[in-house]
Each structure stands twice: as C-alpha cells, then as structure tokens.
C-alpha positions as CSV (number, residue, x, y, z in Angstrom):
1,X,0.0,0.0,0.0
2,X,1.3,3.6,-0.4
3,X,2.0,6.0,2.5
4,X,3.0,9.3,3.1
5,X,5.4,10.3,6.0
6,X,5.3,13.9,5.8
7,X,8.8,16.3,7.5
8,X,10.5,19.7,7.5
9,X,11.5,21.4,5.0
10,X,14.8,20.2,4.2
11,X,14.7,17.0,6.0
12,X,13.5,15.0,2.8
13,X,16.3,13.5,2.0
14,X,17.2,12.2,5.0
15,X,13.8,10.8,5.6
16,X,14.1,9.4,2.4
17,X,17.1,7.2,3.3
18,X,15.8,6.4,6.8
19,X,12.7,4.7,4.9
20,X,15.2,3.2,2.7
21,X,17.2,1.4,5.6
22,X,13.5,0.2,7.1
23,X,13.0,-1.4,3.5
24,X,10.5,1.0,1.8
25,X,10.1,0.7,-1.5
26,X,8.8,3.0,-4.4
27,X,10.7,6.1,-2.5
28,X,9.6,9.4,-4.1
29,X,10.9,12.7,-2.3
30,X,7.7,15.4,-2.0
31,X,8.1,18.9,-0.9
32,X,8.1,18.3,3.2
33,X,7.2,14.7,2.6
34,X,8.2,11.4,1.5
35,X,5.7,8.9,-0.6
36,X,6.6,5.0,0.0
37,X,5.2,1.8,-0.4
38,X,5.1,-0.8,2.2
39,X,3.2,-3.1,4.5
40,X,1.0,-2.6,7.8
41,X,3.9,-3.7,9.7
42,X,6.3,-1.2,8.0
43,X,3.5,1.7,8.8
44,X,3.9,0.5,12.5
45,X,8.0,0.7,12.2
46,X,7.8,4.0,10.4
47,X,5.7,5.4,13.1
48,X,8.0,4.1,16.0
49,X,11.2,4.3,14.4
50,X,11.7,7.2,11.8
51,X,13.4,10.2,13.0
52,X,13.0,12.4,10.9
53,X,9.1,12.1,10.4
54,X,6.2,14.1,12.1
55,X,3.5,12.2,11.0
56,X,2.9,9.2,8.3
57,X,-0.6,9.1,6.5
58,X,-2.3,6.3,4.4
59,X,-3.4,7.9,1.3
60,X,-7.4,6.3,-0.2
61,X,-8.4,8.6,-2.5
62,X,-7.6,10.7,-5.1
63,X,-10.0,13.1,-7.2
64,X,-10.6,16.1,-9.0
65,X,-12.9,18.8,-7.6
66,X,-13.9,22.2,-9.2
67,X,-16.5,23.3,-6.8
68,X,-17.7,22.7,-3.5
69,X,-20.2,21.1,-4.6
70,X,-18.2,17.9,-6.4
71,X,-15.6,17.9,-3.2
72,X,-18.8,17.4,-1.0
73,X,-20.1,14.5,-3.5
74,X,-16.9,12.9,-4.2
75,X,-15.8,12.6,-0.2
76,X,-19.2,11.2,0.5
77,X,-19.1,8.7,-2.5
78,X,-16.1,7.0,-0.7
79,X,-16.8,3.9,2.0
80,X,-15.6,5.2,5.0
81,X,-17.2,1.9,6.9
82,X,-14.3,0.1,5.5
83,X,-12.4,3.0,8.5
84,X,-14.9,3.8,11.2
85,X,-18.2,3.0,12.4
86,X,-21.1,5.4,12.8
87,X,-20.0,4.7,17.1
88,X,-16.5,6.3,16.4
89,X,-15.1,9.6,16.2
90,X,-13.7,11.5,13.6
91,X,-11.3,14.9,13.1
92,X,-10.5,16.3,10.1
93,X,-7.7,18.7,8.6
94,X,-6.7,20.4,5.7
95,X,-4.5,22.1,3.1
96,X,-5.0,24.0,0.5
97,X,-3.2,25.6,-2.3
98,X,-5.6,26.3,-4.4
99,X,-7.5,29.1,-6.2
100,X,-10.8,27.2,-6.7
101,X,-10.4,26.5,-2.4
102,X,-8.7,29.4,-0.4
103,X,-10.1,28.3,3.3
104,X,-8.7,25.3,4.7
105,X,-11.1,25.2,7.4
106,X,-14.3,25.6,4.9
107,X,-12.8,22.4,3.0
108,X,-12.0,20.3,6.4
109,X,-16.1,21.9,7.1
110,X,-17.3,20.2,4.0
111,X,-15.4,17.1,4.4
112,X,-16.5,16.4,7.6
113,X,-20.4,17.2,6.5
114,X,-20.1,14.3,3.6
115,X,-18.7,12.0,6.0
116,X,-21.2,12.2,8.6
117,X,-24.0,12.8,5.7
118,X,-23.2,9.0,5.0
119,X,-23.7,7.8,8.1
120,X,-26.9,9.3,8.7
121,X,-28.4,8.6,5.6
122,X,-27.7,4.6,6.4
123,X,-28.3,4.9,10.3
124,X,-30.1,8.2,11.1
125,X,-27.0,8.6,13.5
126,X,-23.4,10.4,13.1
127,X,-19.8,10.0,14.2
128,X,-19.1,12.8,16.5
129,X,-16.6,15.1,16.1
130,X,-13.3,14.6,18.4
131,X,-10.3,17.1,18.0
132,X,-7.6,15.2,20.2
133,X,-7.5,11.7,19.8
134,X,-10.5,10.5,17.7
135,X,-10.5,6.8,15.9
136,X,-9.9,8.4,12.6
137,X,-8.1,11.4,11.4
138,X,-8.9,12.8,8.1
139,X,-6.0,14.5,6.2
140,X,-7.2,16.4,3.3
141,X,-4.4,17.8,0.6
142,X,-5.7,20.5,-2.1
143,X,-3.4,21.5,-4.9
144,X,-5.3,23.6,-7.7
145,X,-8.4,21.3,-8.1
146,X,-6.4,17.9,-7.5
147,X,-7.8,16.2,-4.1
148,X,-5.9,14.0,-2.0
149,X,-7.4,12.1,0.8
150,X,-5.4,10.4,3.8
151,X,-5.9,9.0,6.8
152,X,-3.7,9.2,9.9
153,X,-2.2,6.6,11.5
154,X,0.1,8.9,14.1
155,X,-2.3,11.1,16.0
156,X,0.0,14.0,17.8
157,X,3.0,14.3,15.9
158,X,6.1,12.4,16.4
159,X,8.2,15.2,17.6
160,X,6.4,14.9,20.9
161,X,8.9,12.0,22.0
162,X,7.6,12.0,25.1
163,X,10.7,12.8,27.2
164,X,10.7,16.3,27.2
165,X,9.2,17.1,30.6
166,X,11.5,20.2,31.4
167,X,11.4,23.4,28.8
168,X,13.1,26.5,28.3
169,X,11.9,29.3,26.0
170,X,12.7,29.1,22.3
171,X,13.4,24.8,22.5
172,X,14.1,23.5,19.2
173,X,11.7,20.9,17.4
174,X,13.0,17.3,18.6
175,X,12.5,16.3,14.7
176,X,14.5,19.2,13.4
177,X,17.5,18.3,16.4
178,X,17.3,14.9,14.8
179,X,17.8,16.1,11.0
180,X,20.7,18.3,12.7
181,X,22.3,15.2,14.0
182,X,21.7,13.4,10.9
183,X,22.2,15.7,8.2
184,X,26.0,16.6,10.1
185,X,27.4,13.3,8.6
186,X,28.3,12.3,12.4
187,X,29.2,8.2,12.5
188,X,29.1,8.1,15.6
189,X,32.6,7.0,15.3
190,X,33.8,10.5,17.6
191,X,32.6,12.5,20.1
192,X,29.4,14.7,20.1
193,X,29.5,17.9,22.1
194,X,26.3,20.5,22.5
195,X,28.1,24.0,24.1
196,X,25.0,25.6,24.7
197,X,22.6,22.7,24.8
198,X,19.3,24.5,26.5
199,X,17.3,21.8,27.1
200,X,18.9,19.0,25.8
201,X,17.1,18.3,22.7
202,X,20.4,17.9,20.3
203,X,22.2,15.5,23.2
204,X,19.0,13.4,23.6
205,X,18.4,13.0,20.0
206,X,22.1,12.5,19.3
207,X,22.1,9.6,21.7
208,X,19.0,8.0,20.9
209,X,20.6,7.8,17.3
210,X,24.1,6.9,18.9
211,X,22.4,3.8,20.9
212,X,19.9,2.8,18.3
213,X,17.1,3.6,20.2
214,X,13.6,4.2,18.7
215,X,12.8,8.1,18.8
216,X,9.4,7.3,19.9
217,X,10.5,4.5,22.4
218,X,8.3,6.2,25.1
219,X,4.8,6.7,23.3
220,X,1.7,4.5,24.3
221,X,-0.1,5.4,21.9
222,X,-0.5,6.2,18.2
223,X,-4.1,6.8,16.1
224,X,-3.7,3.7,14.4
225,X,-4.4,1.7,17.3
226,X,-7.4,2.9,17.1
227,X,-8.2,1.2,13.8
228,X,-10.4,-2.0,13.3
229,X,-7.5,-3.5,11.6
230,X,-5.1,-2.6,14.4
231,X,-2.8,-6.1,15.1
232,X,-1.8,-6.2,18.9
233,X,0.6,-9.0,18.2
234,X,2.2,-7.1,14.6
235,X,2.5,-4.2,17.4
236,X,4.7,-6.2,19.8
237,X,6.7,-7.5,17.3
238,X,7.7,-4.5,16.0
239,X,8.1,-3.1,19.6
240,X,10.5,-6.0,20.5
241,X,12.3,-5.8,17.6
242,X,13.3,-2.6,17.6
243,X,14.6,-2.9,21.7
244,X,17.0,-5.5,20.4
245,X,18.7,-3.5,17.8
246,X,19.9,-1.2,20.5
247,X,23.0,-1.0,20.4
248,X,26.6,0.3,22.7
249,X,28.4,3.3,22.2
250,X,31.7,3.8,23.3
251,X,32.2,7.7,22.5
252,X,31.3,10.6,24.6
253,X,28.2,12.6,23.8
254,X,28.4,15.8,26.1
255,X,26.9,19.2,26.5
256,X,27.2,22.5,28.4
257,X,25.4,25.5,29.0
258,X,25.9,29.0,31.1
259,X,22.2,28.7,32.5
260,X,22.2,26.2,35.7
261,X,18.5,26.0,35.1
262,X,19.2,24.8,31.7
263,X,21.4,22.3,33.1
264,X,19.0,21.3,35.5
265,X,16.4,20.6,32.9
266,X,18.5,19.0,30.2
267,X,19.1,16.5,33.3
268,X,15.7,16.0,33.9
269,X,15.1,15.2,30.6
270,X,17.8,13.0,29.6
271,X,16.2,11.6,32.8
272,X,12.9,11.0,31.3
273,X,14.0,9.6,27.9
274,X,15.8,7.0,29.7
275,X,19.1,8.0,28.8
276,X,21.2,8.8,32.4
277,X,24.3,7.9,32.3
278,X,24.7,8.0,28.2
279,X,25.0,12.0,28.1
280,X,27.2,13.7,30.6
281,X,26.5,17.6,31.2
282,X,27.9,20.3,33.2
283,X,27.7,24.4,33.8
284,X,30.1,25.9,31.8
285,X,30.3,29.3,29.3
286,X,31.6,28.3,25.5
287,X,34.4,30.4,25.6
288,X,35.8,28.9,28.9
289,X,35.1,25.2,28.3
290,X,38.6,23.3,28.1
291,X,37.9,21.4,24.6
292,X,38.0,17.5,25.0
293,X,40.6,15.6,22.8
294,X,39.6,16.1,18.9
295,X,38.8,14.8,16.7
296,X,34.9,16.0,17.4
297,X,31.4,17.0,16.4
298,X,29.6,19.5,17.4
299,X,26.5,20.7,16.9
300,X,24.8,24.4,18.4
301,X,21.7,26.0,18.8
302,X,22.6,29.7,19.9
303,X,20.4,32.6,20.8
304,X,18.9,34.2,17.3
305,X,17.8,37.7,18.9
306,X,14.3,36.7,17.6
307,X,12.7,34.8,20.8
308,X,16.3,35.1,22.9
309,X,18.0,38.5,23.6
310,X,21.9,38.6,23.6
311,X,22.9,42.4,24.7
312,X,24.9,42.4,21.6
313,X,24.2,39.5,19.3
314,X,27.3,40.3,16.6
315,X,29.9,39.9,19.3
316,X,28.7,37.2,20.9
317,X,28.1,35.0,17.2
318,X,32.0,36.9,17.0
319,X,32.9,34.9,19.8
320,X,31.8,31.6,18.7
321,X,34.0,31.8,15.9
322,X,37.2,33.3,18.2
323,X,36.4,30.2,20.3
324,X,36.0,27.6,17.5
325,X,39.5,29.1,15.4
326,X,41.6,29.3,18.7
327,X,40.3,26.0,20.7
328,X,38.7,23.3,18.1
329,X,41.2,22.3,15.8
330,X,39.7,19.0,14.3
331,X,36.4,19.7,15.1
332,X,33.5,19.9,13.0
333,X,31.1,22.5,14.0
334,X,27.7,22.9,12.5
335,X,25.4,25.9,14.2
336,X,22.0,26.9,13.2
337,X,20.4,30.1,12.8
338,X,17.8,32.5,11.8
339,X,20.0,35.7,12.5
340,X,21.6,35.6,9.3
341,X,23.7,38.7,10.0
342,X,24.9,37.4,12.9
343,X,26.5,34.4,11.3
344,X,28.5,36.2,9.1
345,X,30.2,38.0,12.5
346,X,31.4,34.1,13.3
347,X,34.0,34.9,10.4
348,X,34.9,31.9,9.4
349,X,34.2,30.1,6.4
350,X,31.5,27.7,5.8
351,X,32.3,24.3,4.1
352,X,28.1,23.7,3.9
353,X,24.9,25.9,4.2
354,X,21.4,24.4,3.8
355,X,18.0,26.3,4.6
356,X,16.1,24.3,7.6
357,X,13.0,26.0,9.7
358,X,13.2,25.8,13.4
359,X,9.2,26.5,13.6
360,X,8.3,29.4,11.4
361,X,11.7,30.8,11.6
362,X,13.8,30.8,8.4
363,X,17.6,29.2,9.3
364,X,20.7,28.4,8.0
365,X,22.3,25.3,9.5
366,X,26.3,25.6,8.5
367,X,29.1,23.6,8.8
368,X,32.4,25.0,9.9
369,X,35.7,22.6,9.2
370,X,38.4,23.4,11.5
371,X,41.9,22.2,10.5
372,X,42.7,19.1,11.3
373,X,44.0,17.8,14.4
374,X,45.0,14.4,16.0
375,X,43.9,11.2,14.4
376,X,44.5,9.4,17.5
377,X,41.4,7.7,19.0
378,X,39.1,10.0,20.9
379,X,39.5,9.2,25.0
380,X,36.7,10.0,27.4
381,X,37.2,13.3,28.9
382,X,36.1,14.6,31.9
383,X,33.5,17.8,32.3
384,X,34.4,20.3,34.2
C-alpha cells in the first residue's frame, strides 16, 4: 500500500534514506514529505522508528474537484465503513493551495459534512466530532483542483517524543534536532558535544541515534491503534524488535550551557528519555570550556535575537568563531540560525549551508571545518 510520511523542509532526503534502511520501496521525495510503499507492519515501524518524520498518512483517495459542490459528493461517494463506524469519532484537517479552495477550514467543514452525511443517511445517527485523539483522522491535501485524501495513523506528531518534561523558551523541534544530527554526517565514530545545549534536545536525540534507540520509544499510543485493523501481536513484534537493535556506544556525547537552570532541565530530561548515564553535562560558558581531545562534532543552537535576547548579538556570534578558530582544531562544527547577519560576525568560512526552519523561523544550518587535528582515538574526557 502507499504512505505518506510527511517532514520539514529540508529533511527529505534524510527521511528518504531512513525509509530506505527500514525497506520502503517506491521512494519518491515530496516537498516536506516522502511517498513510499510498504506493509501494515512497516506503517507500525515507520511510526516508532523514523526520526525524521512528524507524521505518516495512508493515502485512499484521489479526485478532481472544481467546486464545492463535487468535493462534498466525491468525499461522500467513498466507503468510510471500511475506516470507522457510525459509534466512532472523527477529526478532520486540511491544506490548500488552491484558487478554486482558499479556506482550509471551509474544505475540512465540507469534508467532515459528507462524512457524517453518509452515516446518517444509512443509520439516522453520526460520528461525533473529536479534535484530540479520535478513531480516525482525516487528512485532506488541495493542490489547484487535484484532491488528496489520507488517513492518519500517528495522531500527535512524532516530535512529541515524550521525554521532554522540562522546557526552556525558544526549544528547538526534537525532529528538526534529529535532522541536525543526521544531516551533520556524524558516524558516531567520535565524540558529540552540544556548548550551549538549553534543554537538551540535540544531546537526547544525538544519543538516541548513537544507541539505536527508537525516537518514539516512550509513546503509548498512536491513532492507528485505534483502527479496526489494528494487530496487537504485529504491534509487539515490532516493539521488540526494535529494543533489540539497541546498540553500545563507546564515545562521549556531552553538552554545556551558562544557564544552571538549563542544566537542570537538560538532566531531567535525559532523565525521562531513559538515557542517564549515556549524556554527561555540566555548567560551563563556551568560551571557557577546556575542549576535549579532537577529533569532534559538534552541533549548536545559539540565541537568534528573535525569541532570545543577547545584549549584543554580533559579538557574541564573533565569539563563537574566536572560540571555534583558537580552541577546536579538528572539530567539525555545524550551528544553526535564523540571525543571518549574525552568522557572518562568526567569520569563518562555511564548508556547507542548507535552509532548515526551526518552527516558522527561516535558518541556516552551517558547517564549519576546523583544520585538522589528532587522528588518535578519541579518550573519554572529563567535564568540568
């Protein structure tokens, strides 16, 4: 069957090869999606196991629709018994890029009428609505007059992993952190170091990658349990199989900030994500850290001045790149931003730019390739 695992902009590719390595077939990259074909069992993998993926759909119907009118009569004409009953619940959403439909919430409106239409007309009864958590969630996709109809088998996005119970303003999205990690190149065959880590969404994801552990290792639930063809036992497989592919991981994944609080709550959640003792972290400002033993990744989130005030944000982006010439010789250092002025104050070139969004905010994720240092195998340091 064909599915949809929709991303962030930029992330496609990545998500593309992470449905590869689960054994997708028919792999077509989507702007901020990724169309596959696979299996019930590879929906459930996709769901527990992709990084990179906010939500997968099930595609059923595709049509052509000029007017309200024919959307209304073409959603009805499709069997939704074969996907709920009249006793279940129902939530719908939608898209548009269209100029025949310019309200998304006037199509999800109409959608949800022929739906519940159908019903009556058979029963004289109607699924209820249900915004969080119904059985079935409606996706609906409108480019010019072209319809696409999906159903969801995620419910709240996979970026809520679940172990972020400790916040600070301005976190970063745990699926973008986990393009970051991926789209660095990291091997995992050196160590990983955060400087200003926050909350600890770039360690957490880092590790979950470094250990092989499922990004959504902590959710109970998803919406496709709530599915008549939902298979417990397919469930538990899948669950199972992914615990044993976790894996050991000899090289240090650290992180620092200035903020004790943020300290504090980068603990608690490395705490709740199951991960003590994996990620080591300690108070410290970037410019006075002692640098562990290169070769080394790392990977920053710095204040942009958008939703974070610096008191002057070109010197202090001036002083990351101070720090990162005098201190980091063979490291590679990748830092995102929106401030696009402040970046160029880091002053040093940029081996790789690519356009990500942290939320609505336009950034540039760079990579910075300081000359090269030891080749001698990384040792364990110790934070201080």
């Amino acid at each position: 069957m064909q599915l949809l695992a929709k991303t962030l902009h930029g992330l496609e590719p990545i998500l593309a090869n992470e449905l590869r390595q689960l054994g997708a077939t028919d792999i077509e990259e989507r702007t901020r999606a990724v169309a596959f074909e696979g299996d019930i069992h590879l929906m459930y993998r996709a769901n527990l196991e992709l990084r990179t993926a906010i939500r997968i759909l099930m595609p059923i119907a595709n049509f052509k629709a000029n007017n309200e009118d024919q959307l209304y009569d073409k959603i009805k004409a499709i069997d939704w018994e074969k996907y709920m009953s009249v006793k279940d619940t129902l939530a719908v959403d939608a898209v548009v890029a269209s100029k025949v439909f310019n309200h998304s919430k006037y199509v999800a409106l109409k959608t949800k009428d022929a739906i519940v239409d159908q019903f009556r007309e058979k029963y004289r009864k109607r699924p209820n609505v249900k915004v969080y958590d119904p059985t079935l969630g409606v996706y609906i996709y409108i480019f010019n007059n072209e319809v696409n109809v999906s159903i969801d088998s995620t419910g709240q996005s996979l970026h809520k992993r679940g172990y972020r119970v400790a916040s600070v303003d301005a976190p970063i999205n745990e699926v973008l952190a986990a393009g970051m990690v991926l789209l660095s190149g990291w091997e995992k065959d050196r160590l990983l170091m955060d400087p200003m880590c926050g909350s600890g969404t770039l360690l957490i994801e880092a590790a979950m990658y470094a250990y092989n552990i499922a990004p959504n290792h902590l959710r109970k639930h998803f919406a496709f349990m709530n599915w008549a063809s939902y298979e417990a036992k397919n469930w538990t497989a899948v669950r199972q199989h992914a615990e044993a592919q976790q894996v050991d991981h000899p090289h240090p994944i650290m992180g620092w900030d200035k903020n004790l609080g943020c300290v504090r709550k980068t603990e608690q959640n490395i705490e709740a994500a199951g991960l003590t003792g994996k990620i080591e972290v300690a108070r410290k400002r970037f410019e006075q850290l002692k640098p562990p033993p290169a070769p080394g990744i790392m990977l920053m989130n710095p204040p942009y001045d958008e939703r974070l005030e610096e008191d002057d944000i070109g010197a202090f982006y001036e002083t990351i790149g101070d720090t990162l010439k005098k201190k980091y010789a063979g490291f590679n250092a990748w830092l995102i931003s929106a401030n696009f002025e402040a970046i160029k104050q880091v002053g040093l070139r940029t081996s790789r730019k690519m356009t990500l969004y942290n939320g609505k905010l336009e950034c540039k994720f760079v990579k910075y390739e300081l000359y090269e240092g030891s080749k001698k195998k990384t040792q364990a340091p110790t934070l201080e």
